[in-house]
FIKOLKOL-327444 format. One line per 2 residues: for each residue z, y, x of N, C-alpha, C. Coordinates in steps of 0.02 Angstrom, whole numbers, plus 50000, padded with zeros to 5 digits. Atoms other than C-alpha are relative to their C-alpha. Layout:
REM FIKOLKOL-327444
Z:Y:X:Z:Y:X:Z:Y:X; ...
END
This chain:
REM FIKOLKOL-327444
49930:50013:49997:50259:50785:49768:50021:49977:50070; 49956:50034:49899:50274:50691:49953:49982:50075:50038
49993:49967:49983:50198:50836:50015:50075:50064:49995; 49963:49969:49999:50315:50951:49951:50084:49995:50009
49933:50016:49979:50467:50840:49979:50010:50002:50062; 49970:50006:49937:50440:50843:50162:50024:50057:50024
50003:49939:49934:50494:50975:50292:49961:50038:50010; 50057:49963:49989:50392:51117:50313:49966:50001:50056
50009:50024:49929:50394:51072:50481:49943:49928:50011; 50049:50067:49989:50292:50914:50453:49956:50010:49920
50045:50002:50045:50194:50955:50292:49927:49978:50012; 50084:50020:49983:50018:50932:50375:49997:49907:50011
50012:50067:49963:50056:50775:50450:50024:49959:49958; 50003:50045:50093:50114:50704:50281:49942:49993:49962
50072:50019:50038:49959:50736:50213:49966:49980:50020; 50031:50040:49960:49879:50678:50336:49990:49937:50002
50010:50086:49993:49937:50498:50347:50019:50002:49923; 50031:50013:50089:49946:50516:50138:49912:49979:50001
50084:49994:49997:49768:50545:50152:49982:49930:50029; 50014:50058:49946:49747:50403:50285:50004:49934:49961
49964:50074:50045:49837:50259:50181:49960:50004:49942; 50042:50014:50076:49767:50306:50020:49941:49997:50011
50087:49982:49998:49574:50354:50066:49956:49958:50077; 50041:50030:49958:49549:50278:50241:50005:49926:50008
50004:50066:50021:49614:50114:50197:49958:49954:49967; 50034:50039:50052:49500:50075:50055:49951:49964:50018
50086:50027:49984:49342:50017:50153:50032:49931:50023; 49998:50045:49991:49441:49892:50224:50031:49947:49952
49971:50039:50058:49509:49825:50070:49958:49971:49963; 50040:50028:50051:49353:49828:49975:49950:49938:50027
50032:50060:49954:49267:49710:50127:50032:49939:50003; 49969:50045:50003:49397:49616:50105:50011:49949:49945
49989:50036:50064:49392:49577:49919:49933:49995:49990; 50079:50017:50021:49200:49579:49917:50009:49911:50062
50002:50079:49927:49230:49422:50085:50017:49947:49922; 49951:50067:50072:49356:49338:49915:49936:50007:49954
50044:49975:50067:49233:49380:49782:49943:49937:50020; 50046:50044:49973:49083:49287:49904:50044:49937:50012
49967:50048:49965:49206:49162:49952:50005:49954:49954; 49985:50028:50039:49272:49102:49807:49988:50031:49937
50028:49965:50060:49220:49192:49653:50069:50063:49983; 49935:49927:50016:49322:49339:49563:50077:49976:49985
49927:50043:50028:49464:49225:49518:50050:50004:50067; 49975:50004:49953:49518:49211:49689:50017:50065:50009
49996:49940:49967:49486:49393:49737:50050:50030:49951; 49956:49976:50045:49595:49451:49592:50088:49939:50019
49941:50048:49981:49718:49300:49623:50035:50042:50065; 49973:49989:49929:49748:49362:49798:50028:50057:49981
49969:49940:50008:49773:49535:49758:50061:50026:49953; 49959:50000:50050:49905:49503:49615:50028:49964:50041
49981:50044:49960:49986:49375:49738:50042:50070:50034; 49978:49936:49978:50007:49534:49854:50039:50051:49980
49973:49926:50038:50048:49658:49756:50084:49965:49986; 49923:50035:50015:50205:49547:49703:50040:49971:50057
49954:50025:49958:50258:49495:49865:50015:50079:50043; 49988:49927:49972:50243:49697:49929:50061:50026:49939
49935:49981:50034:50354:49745:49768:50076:49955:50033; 49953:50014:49989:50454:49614:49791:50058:50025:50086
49974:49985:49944:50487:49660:49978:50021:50093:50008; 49973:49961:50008:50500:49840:49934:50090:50003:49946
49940:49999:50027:50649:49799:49821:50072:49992:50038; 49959:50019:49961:50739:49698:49953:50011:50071:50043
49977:49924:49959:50716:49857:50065:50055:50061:49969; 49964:49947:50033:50785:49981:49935:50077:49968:49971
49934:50027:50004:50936:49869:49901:50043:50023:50071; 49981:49988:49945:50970:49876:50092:50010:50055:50005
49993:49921:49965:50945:50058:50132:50052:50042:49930; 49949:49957:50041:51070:50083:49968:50062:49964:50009
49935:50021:49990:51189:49964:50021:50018:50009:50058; 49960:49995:49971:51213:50034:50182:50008:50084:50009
49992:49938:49986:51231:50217:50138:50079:49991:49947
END
């Protein structure tokens, strides 16, 4: 679907950084929750990442309010 919503003009390079975000991100995510995991046990590493996840929604909401309240 993102692919095919973009421009034909930029189709590669959508998939591209699709690809990038979803698949080349992960190594540093999982080093990061294995660091929480050693750090503080799974409680933390799960804590953090539910923490996240709710302050990225929440900041995607604020965005999509904005970019509809000034069209």
């Amino acid at each position: 679907m993102v692919q095919l919503a973009a421009p034909d003009a930029l189709q590669g390079r959508v998939a591209g950084l699709y690809s990038y975000v979803f698949l080349g991100t992960s190594p540093l995510g999982a080093l990061f929750a294995g660091y929480l995991s050693e750090a503080g046990g799974t409680l933390l590493a799960f804590g953090t990442a539910g923490v996240v996840g709710l302050i990225v929604t929440g900041l995607g909401l604020l965005w999509l309010r904005r970019a509809h309240a000034a069209t």
